[in-house]
Backbone bond lengths (Angstrom), bond angles and torsions (degrees), N, CA, C in turn:
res aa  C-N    CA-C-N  psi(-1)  N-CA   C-N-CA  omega(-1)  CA-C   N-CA-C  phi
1 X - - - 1.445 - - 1.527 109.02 -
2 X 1.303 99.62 107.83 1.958 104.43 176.46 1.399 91.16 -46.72
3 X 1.075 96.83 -177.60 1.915 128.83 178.54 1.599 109.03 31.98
4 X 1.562 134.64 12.45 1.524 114.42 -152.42 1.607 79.09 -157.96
5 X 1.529 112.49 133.36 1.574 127.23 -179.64 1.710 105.98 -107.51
6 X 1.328 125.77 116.10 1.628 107.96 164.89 1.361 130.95 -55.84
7 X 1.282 119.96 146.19 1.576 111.33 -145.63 1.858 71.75 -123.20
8 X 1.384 123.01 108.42 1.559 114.93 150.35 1.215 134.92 -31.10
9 X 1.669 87.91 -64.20 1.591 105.28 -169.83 2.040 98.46 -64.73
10 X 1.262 109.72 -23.46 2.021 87.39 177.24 1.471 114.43 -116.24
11 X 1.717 94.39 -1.45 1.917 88.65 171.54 1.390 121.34 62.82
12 X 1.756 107.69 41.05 0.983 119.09 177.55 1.888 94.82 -173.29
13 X 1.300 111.91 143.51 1.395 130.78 177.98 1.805 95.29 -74.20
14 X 1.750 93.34 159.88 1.513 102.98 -162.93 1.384 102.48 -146.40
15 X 1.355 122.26 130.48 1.120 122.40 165.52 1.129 112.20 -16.39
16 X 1.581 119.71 140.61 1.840 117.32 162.23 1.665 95.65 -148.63
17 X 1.175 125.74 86.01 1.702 97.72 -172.56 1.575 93.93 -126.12
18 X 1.437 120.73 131.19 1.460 128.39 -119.58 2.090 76.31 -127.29
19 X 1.190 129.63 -15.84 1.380 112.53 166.90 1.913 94.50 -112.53
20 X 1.617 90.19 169.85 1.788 113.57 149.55 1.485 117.02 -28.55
21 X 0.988 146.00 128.74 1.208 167.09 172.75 1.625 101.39 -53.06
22 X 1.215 89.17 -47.38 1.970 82.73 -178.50 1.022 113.73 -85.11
23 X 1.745 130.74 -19.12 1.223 122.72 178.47 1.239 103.25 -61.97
24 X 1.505 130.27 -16.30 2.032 112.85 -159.42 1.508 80.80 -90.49
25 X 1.419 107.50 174.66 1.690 144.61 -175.97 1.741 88.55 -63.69
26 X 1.478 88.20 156.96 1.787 89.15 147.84 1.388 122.63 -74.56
27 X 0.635 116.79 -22.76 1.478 146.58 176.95 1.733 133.29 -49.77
28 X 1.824 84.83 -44.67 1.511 118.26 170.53 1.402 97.21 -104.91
29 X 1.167 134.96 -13.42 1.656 128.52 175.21 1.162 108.16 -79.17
30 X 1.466 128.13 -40.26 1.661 145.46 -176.75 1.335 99.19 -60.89
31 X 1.693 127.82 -76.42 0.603 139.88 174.45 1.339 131.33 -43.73
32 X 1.404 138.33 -19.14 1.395 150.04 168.14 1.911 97.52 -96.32
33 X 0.779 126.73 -29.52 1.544 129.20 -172.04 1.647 97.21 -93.04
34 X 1.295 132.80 -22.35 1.921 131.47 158.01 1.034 81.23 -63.46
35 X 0.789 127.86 -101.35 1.888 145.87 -165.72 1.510 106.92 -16.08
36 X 1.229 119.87 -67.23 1.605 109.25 -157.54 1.881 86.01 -72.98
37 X 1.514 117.68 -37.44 1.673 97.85 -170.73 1.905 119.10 -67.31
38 X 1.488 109.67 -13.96 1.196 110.27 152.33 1.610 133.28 -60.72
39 X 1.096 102.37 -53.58 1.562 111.92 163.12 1.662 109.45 -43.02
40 X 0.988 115.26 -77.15 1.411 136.10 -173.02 1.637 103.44 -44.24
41 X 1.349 129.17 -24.88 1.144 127.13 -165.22 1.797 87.25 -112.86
42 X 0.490 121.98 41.77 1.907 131.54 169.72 1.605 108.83 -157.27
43 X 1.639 116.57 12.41 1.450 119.98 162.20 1.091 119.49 -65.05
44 X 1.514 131.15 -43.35 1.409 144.01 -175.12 1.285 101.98 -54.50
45 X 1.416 91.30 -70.25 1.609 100.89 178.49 1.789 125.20 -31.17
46 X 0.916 104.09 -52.09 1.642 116.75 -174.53 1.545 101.70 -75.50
47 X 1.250 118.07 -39.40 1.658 124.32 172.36 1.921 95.72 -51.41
48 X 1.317 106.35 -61.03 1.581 85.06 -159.63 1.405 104.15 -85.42
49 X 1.413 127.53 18.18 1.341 107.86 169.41 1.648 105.12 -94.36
50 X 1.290 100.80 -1.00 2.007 97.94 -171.00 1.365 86.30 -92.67
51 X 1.214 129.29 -43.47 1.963 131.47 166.86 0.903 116.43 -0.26
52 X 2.242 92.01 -68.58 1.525 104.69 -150.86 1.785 110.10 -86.76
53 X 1.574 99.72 -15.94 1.529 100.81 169.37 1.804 107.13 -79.01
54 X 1.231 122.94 -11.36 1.231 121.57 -173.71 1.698 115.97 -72.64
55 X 1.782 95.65 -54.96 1.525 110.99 153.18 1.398 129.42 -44.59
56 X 1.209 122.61 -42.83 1.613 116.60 165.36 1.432 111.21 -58.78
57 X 1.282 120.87 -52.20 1.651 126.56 -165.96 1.724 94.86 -52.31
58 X 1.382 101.60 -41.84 1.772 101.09 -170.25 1.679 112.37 -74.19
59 X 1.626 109.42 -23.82 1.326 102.43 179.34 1.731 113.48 -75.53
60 X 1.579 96.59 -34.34 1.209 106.91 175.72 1.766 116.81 -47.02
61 X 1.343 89.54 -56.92 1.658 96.66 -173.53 1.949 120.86 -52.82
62 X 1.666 86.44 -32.25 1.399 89.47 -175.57 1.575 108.25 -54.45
63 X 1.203 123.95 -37.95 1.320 110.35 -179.13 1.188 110.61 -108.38
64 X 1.369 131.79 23.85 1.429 124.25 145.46 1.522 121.68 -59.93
65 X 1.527 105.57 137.72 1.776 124.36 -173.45 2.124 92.46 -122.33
66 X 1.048 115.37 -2.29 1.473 106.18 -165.51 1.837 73.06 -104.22
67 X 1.434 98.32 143.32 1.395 101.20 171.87 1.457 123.69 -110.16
68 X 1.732 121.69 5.95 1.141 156.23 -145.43 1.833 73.48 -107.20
69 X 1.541 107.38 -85.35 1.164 100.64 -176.25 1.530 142.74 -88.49
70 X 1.761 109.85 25.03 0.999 134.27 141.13 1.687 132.82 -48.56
71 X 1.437 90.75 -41.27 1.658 119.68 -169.08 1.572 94.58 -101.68
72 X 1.467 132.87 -5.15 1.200 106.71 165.20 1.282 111.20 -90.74
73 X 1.492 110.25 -28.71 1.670 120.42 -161.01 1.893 103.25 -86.90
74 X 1.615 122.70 -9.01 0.619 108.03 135.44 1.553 156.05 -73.87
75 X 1.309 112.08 -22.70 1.415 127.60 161.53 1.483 114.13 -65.31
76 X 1.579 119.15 -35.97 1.029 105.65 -172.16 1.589 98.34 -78.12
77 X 1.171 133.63 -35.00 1.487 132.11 176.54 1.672 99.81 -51.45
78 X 1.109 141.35 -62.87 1.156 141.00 -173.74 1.349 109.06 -56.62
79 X 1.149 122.82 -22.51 1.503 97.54 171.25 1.644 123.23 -115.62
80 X 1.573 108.72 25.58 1.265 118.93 -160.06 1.869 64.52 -107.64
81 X 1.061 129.28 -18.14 1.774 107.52 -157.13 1.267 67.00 -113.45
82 X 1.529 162.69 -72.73 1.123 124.37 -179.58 1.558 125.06 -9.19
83 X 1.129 125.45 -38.49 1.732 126.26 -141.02 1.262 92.19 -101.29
84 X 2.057 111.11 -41.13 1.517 117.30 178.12 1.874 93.21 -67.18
85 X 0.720 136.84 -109.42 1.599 130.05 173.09 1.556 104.46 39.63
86 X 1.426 104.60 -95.99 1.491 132.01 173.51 1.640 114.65 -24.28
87 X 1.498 104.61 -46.82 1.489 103.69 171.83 0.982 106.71 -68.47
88 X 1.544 141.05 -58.60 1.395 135.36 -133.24 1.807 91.33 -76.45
89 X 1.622 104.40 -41.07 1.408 91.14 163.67 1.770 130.99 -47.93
90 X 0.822 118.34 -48.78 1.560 133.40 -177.91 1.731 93.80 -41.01
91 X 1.656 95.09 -77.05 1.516 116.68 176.10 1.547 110.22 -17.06
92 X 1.531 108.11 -76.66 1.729 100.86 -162.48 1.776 101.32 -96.03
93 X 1.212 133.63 -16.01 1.264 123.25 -175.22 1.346 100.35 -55.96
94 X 1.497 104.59 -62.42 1.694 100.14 177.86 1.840 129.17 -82.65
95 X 1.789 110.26 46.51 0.824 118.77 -165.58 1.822 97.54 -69.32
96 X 1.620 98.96 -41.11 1.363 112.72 -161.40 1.870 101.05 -58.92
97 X 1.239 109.15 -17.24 1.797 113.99 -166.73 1.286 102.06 -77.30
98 X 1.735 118.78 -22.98 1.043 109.72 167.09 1.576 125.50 -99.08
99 X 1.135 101.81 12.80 1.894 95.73 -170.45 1.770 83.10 -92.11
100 X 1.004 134.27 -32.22 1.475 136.02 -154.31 1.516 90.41 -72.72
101 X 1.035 137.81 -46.73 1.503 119.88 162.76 1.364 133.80 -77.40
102 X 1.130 107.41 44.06 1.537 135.29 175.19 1.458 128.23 -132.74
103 X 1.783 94.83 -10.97 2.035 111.87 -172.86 1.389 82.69 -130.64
């Protein structure tokens, strides 16, 4: 995908567009603005699948007695809501990227 890097850590491709905005075509503006509002409309999605792994880690923990792996499954919870975080940023920062293909 021209203009857009996969991001591991959020499991979703990310803007990357390496000139000025006005230097690309309309053409390449249209075309990167389908694109990122596709992405963007499969954010939710990826939010509640880190949720539903988030919710296990917590059911898990509840009956954890090892505190070794208490303290991992908490970290790993903390950074799975890190990752939800990170999206919701993605989501509305570039809300405006999508209104522009609408004017």
């Amino acid at each position: 995908m021209k203009h857009f890097e996969f991001s591991s850590r959020l499991g979703i491709y990310i803007p990357r567009i390496e000139v000025e905005w006005e230097k690309l075509t309309k053409q390449e503006q249209e075309s990167i603005l389908m694109q990122w509002e596709n992405i963007r409309g499969h954010i939710p999605d990826q939010i509640a699948a880190i949720e539903t792994v988030i919710n296990q880690k917590q059911a898990a923990l509840d009956s954890e007695d090892d505190f070794t792996v208490s303290c991992r499954l908490n970290s790993e919870i903390s950074e799975h809501a890190s990752v939800i975080n990170d999206l919701w940023l993605w989501f509305r920062q570039n809300q405006h990227v999508s209104e522009r293909m609408h004017t």
